[in-house]
KOLZA-911607 format. One record per residue: y, z, x of N, C-alpha, C, O, CB in turn; residue in one letter. Coordinates in steps of 0.1 Angstrom, whole numbers, padded with zeros to 4 digits, always signed. Glycine has a CB too. Example, Ala and Ser with C-alpha at 12.3 -4.5 7.8 and 13.67 -1.06 7.14 Angstrom:
<nodes>
-0057+0078+0132-0045+0078+0123-0033+0078+0132-0033+0085+0142-0045+0090+0113A;-0022+0071+0128-0011+0071+0137+0000+0079+0129+0011+0080+0134-0006+0057+0141S;
</nodes>
This chain:
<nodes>
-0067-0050-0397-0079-0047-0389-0083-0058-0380-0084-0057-0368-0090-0041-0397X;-0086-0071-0388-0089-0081-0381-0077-0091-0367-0079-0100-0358-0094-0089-0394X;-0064-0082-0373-0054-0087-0366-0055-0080-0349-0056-0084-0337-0040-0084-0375X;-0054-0065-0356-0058-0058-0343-0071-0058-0334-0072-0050-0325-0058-0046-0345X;-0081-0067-0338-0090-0071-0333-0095-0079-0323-0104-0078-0314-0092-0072-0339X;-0084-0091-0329-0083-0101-0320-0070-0097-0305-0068-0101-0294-0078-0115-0330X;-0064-0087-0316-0052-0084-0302-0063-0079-0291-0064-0084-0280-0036-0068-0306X;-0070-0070-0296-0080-0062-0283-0087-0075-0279-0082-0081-0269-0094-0049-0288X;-0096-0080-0284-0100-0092-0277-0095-0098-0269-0101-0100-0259-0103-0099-0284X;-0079-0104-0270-0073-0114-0260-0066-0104-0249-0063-0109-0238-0061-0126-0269X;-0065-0095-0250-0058-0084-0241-0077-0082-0233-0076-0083-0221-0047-0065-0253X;-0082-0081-0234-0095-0079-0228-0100-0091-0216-0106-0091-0205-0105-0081-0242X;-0095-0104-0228-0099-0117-0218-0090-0119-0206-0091-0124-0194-0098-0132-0228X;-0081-0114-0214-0064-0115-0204-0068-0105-0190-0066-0112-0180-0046-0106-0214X;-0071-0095-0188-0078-0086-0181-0089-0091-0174-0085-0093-0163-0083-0076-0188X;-0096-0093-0175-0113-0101-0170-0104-0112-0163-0108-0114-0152-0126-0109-0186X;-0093-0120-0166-0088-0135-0159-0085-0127-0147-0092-0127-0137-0075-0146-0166X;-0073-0120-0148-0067-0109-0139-0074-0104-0129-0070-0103-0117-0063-0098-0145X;-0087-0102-0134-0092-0092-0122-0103-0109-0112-0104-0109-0100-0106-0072-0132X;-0106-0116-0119-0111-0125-0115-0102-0135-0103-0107-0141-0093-0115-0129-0127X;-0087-0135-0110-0079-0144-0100-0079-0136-0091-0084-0140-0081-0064-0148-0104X;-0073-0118-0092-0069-0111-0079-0083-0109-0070-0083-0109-0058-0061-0095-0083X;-0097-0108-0077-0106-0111-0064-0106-0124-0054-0105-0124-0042-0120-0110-0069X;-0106-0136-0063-0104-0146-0051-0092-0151-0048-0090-0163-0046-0111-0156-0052X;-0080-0139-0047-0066-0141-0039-0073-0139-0030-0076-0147-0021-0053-0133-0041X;-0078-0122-0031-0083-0112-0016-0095-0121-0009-0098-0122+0003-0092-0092-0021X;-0099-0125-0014-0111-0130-0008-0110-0146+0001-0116-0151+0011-0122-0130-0021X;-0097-0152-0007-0096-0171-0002-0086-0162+0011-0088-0164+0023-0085-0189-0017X;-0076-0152+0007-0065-0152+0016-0066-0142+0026-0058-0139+0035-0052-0150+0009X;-0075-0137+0024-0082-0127+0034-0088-0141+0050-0085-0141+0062-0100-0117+0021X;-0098-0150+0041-0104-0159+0050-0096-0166+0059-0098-0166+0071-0110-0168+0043X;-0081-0173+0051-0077-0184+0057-0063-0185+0055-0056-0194+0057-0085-0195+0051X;-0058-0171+0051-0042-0169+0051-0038-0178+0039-0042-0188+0034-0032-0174+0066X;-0026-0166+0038-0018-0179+0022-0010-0185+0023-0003-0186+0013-0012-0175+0010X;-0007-0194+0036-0006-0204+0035-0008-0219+0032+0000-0228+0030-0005-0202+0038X;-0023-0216+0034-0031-0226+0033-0039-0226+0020-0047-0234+0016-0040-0226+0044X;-0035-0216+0013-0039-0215-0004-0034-0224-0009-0024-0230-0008-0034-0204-0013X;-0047-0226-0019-0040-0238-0031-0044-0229-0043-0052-0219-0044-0047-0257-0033X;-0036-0234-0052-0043-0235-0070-0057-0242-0071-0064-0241-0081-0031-0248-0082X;-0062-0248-0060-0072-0251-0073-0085-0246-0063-0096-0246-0069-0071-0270-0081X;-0084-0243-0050-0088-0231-0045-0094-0223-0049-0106-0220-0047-0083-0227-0042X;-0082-0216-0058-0082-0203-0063-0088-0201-0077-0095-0192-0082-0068-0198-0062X;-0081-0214-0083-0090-0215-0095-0104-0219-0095-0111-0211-0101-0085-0224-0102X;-0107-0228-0090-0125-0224-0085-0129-0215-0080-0138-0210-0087-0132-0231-0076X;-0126-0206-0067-0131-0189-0067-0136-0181-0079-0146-0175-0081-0118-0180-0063X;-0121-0185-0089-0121-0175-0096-0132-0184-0108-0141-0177-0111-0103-0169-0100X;-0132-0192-0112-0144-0193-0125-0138-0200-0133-0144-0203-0143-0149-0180-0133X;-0121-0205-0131-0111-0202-0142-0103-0219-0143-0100-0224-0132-0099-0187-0136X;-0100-0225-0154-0093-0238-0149-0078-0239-0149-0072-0234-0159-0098-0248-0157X;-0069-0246-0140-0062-0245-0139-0048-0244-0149-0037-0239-0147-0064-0250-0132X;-0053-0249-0161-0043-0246-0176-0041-0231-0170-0032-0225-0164-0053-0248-0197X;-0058-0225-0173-0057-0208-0177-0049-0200-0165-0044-0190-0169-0073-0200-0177X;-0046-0204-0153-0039-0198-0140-0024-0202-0146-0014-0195-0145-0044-0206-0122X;-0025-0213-0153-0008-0219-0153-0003-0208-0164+0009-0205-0164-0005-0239-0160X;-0012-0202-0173-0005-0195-0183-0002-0182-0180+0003-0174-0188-0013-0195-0195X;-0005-0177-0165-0007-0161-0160+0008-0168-0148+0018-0164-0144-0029-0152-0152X;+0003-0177-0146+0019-0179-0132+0022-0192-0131+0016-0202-0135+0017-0174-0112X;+0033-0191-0123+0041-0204-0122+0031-0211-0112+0024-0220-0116+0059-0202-0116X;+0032-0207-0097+0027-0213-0088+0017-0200-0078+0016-0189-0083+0041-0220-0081X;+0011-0203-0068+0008-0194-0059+0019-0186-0052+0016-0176-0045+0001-0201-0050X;+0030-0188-0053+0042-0180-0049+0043-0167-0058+0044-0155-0055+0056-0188-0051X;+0043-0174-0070+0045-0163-0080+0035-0152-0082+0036-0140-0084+0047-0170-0094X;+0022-0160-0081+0012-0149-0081+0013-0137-0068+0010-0125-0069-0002-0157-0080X;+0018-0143-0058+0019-0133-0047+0033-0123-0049+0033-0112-0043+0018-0141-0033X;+0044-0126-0055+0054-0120-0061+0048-0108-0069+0050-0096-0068+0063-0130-0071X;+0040-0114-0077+0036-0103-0090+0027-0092-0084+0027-0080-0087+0025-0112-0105X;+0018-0097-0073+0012-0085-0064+0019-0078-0060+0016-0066-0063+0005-0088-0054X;+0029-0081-0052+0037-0077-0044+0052-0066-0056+0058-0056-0053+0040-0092-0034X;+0053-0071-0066+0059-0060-0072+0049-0052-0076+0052-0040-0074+0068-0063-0083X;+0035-0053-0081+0029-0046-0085+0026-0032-0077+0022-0022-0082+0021-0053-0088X;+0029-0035-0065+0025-0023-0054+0037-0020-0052+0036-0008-0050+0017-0027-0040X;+0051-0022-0051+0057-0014-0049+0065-0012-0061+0077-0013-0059+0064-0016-0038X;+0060-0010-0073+0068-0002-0084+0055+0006-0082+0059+0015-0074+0074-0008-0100X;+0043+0008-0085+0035+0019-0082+0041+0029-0072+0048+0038-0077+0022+0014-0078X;+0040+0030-0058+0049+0034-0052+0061+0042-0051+0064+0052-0045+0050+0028-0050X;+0067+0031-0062+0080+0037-0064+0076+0047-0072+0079+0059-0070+0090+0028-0068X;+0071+0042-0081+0069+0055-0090+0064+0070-0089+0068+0081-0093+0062+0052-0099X;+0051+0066-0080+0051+0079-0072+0057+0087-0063+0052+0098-0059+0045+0078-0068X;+0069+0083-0058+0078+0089-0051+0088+0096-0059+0094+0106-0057+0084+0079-0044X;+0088+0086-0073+0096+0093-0079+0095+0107-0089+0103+0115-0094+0102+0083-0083X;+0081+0105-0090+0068+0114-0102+0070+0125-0091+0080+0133-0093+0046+0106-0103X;+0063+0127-0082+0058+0136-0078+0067+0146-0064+0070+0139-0055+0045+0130-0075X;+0069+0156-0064+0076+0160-0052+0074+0158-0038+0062+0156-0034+0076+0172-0053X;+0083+0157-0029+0085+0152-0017+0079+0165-0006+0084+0176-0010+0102+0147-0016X;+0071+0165+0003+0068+0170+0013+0082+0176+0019+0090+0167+0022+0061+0160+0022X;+0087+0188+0020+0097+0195+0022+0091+0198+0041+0079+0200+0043+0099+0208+0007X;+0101+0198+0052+0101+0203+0062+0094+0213+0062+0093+0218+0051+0110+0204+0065X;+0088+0220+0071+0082+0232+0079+0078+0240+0060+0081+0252+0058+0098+0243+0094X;+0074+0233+0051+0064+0239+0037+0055+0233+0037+0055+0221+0039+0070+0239+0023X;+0041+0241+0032+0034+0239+0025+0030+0231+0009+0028+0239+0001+0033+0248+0027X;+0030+0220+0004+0028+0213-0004+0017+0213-0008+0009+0213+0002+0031+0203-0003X;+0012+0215-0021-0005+0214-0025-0004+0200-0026+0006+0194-0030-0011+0223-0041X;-0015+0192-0021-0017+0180-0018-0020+0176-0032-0013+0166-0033-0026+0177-0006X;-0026+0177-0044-0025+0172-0057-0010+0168-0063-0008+0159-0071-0031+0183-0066X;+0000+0179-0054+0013+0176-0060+0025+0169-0048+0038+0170-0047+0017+0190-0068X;+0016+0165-0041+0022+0158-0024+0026+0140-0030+0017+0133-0034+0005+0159-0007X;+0037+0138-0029+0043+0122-0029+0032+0115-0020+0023+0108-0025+0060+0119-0020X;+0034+0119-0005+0022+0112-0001+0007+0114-0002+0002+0104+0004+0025+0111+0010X;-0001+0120-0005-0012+0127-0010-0012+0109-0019-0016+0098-0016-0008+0147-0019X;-0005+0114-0031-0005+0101-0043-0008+0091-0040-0017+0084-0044+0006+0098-0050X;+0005+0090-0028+0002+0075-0020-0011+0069-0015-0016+0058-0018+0008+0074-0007X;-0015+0079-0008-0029+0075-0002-0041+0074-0014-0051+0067-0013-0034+0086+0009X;-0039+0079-0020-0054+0075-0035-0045+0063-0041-0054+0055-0044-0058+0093-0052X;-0035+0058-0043-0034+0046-0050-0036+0036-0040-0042+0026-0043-0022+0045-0057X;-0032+0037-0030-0037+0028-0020-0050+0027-0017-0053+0015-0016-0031+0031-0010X;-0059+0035-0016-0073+0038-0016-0080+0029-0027-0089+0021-0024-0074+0054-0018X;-0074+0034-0041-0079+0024-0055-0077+0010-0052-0086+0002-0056-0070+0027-0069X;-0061+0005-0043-0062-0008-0043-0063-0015-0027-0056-0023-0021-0050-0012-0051X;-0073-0007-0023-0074-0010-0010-0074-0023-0005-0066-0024+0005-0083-0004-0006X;-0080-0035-0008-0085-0045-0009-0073-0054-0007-0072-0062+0003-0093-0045-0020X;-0061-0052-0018-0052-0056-0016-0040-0052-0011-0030-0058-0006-0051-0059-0024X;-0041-0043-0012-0030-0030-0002-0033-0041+0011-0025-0049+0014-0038-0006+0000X;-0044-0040+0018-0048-0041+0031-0038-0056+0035-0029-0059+0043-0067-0041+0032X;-0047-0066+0022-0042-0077+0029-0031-0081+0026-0028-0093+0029-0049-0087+0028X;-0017-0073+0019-0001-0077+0020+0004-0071+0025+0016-0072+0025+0006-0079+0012X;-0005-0059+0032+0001-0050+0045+0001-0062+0054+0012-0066+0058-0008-0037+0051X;-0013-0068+0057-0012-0072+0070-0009-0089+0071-0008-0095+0082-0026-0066+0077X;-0008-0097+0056-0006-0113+0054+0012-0115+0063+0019-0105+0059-0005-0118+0031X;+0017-0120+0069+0025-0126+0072+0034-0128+0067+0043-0121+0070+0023-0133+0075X;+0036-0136+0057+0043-0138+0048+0047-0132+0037+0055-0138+0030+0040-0145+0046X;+0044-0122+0035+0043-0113+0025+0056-0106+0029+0061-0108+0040+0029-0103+0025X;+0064-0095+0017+0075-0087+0021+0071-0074+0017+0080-0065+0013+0087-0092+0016X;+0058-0072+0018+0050-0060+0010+0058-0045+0022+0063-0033+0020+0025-0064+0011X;+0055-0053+0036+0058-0043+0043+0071-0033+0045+0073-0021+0045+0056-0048+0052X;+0079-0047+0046+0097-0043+0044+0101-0031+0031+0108-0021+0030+0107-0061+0038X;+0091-0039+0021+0096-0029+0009+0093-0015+0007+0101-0005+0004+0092-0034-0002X;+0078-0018+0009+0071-0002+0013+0075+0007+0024+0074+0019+0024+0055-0003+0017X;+0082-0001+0038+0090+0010+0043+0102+0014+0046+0106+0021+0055+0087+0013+0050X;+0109+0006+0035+0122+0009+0032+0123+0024+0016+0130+0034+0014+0130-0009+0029X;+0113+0019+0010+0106+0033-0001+0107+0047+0011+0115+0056+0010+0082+0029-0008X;+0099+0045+0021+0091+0058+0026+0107+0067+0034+0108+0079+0035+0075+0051+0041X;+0118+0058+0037+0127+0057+0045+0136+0066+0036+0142+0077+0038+0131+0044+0048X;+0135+0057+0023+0141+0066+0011+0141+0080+0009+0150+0089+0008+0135+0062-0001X;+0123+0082+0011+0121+0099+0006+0119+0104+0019+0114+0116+0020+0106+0104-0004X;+0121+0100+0028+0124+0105+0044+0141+0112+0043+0144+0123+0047+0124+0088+0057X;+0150+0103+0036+0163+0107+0033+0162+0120+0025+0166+0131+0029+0170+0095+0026X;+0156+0118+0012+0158+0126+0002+0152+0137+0003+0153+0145-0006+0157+0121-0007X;+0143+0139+0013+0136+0157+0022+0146+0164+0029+0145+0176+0032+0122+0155+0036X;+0158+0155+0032+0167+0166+0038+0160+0169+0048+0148+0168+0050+0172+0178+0030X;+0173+0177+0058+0169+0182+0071+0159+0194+0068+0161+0197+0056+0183+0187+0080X;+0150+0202+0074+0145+0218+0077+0158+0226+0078+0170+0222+0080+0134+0220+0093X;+0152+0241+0075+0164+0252+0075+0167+0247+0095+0177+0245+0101+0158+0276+0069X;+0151+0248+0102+0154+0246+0117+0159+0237+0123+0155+0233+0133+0147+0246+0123X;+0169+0233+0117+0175+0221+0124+0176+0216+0132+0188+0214+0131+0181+0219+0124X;+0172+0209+0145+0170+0208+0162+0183+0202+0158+0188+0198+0147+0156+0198+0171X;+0190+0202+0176+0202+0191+0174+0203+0179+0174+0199+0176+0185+0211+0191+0182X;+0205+0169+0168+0205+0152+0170+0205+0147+0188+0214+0148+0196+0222+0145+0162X;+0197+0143+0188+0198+0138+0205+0195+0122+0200+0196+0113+0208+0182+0147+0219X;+0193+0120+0190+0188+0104+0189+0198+0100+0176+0204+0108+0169+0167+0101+0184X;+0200+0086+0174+0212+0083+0163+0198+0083+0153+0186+0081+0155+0224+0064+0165X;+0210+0088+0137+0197+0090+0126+0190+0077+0123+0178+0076+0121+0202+0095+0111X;+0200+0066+0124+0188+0056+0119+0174+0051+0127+0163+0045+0124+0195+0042+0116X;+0181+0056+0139+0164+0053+0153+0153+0062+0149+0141+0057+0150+0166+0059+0173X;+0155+0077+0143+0144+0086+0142+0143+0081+0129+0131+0081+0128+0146+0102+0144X;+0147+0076+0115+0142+0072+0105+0134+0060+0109+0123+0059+0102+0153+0071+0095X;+0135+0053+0115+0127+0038+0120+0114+0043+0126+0103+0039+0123+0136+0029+0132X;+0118+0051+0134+0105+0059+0141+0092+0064+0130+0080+0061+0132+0112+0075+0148X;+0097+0070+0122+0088+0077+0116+0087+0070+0104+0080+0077+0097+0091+0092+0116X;+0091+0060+0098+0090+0053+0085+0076+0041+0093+0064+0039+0092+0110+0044+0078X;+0085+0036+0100+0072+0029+0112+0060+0039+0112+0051+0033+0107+0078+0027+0130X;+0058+0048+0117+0047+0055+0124+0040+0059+0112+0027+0060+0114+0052+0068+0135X;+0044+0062+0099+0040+0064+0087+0030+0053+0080+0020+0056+0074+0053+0064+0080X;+0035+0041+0084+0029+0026+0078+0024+0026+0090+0012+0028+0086+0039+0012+0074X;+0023+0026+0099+0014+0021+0108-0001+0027+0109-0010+0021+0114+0020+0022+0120X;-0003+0039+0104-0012+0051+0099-0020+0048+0088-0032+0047+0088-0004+0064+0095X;-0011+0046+0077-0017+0038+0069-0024+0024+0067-0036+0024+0063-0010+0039+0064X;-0019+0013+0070-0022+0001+0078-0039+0005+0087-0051+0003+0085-0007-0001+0091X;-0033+0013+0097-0048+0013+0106-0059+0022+0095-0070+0018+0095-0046+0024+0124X;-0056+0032+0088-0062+0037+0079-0071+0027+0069-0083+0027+0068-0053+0045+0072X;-0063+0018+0063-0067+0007+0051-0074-0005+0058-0082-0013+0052-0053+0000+0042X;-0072-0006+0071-0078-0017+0083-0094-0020+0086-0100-0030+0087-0074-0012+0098X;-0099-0001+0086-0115-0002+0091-0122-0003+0082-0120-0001+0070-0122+0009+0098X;-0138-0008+0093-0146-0013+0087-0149-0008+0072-0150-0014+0062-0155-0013+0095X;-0149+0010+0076-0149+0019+0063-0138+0027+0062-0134+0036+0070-0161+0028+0062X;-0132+0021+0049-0121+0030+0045-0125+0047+0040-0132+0051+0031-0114+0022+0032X;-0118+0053+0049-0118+0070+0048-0114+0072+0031-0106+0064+0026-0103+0078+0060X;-0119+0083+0023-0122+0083+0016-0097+0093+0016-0092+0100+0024-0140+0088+0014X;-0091+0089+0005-0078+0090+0006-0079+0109+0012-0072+0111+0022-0068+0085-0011X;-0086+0121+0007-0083+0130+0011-0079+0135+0025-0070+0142+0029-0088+0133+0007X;-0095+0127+0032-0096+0126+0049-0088+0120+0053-0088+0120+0066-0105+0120+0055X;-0079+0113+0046-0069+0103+0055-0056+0108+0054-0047+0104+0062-0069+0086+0050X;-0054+0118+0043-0041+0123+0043-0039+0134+0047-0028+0140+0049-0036+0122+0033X;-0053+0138+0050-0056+0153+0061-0051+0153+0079-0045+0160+0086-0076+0156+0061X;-0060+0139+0080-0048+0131+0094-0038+0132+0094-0031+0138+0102-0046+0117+0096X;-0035+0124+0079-0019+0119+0084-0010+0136+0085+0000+0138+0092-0009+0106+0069X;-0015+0143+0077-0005+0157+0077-0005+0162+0092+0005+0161+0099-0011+0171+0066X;-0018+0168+0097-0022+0171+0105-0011+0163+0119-0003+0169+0126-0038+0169+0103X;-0012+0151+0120-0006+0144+0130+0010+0149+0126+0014+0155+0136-0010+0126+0129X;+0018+0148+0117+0028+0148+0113+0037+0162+0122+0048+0164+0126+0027+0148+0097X;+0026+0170+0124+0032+0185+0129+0029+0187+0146+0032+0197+0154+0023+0198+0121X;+0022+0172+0149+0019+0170+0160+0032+0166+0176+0042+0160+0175+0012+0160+0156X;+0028+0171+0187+0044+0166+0193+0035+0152+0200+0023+0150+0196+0055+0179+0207X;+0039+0144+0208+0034+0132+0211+0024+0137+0221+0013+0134+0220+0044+0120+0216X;+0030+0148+0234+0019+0155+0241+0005+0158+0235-0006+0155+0240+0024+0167+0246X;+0006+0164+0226-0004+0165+0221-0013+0157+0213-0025+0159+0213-0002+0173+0218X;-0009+0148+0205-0013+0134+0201-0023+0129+0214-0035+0127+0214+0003+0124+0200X;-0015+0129+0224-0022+0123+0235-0032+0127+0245-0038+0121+0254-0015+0121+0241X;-0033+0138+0240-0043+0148+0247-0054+0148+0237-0065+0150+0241-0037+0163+0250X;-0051+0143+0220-0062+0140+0215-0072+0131+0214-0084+0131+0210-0061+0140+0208X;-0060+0118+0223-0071+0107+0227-0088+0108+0235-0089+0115+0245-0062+0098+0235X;-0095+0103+0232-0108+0105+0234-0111+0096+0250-0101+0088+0252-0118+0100+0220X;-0122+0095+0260-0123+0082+0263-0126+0067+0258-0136+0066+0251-0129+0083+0268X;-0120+0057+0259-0122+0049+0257-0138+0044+0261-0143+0044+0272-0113+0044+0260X;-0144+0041+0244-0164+0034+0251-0161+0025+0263-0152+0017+0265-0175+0020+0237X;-0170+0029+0271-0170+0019+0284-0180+0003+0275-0186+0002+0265-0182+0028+0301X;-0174-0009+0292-0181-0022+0285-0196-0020+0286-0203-0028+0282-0176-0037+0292X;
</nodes>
């Protein structure tokens, strides 16, 4: 009893460090890019001395590795959990791949945002080479238009236009709550570009 006690205890403390380092990643590398991060930066942000950072990672590389898988095996897993958005069908959005996407992204918005948009990061590459994946694995519609474009340009097109939705979604001041945002993104998806464009509003004058 007393053994399993202390296990909860140090799995507890271990948790509390975690959530303490990953606020002042978002918060130092949000300010001033992570390049210019240090360890001991981050270890003062966080409350924490540098032994305790050395025992969770190697360096500031590693810590941004461990983010950065952390988001795309979630990801992955949801792609792989839940069924894919099938051509010209209806999907109940509880059981929609992307539906999923957008509430876990939503939960980790904070950090989603900034290894979407850090430089250095390979958060992007990975997440839309995933989306590219289940872009593949939806197969054509029974309506098949004829190919007028080579496949890998229209997979680039729309794996791009996918992240970029998202990205501007996770960007504003107030993040849309994930249902409203995946009500867009569906909505736009059935959109042709004419009409996209005819949705644009005026631009506020100066």
């Amino acid at each position: 009893m007393l053994k399993e006690t202390a296990i909860i205890e140090t799995n507890t403390k271990m948790l509390a460090t975690e959530v303490k380092i990953q606020k002042a990643f978002v918060q130092l590398v949000g300010r001033q890019g992570f390049d210019k991060l240090s360890v001991q930066q981050l270890t003062q942000a966080a409350g924490i001395s540098r032994g305790t950072f050395y025992l969770h990672y190697v360096d500031k590389y590693d810590l941004l590795t461990h983010y950065e898988d952390e988001i795309v095996t979630h990801v992955t897993g949801i792609f792989r959990r839940y069924p894919k958005p099938q051509t010209g069908t209806e999907t109940a959005a509880a059981d929609n791949a992307f539906f999923q996407l957008f509430k876990y992204l939503y939960r980790q918005r904070a950090l989603a945002a900034l290894l979407l948009n850090e430089q250095g990061t390979q958060t992007v590459v990975k997440v839309k080479q995933l989306i590219g994946n289940v872009l593949q694995e939806t197969g054509p519609s029974k309506a098949k238009s004829p190919a007028v474009i080579p496949s890998d340009f229209a997979q680039e097109i729309v794996s791009q236009g996918i992240l970029d939705i998202v990205i501007y979604w996770l960007n504003q001041p107030t993040v849309l709550p994930p249902e409203q945002a995946y009500q867009i993104f569906q909505r736009s998806r059935s959109m042709t570009p004419e009409e996209l464009t005819r949705a644009i509003g005026p631009l506020p004058s100066a």
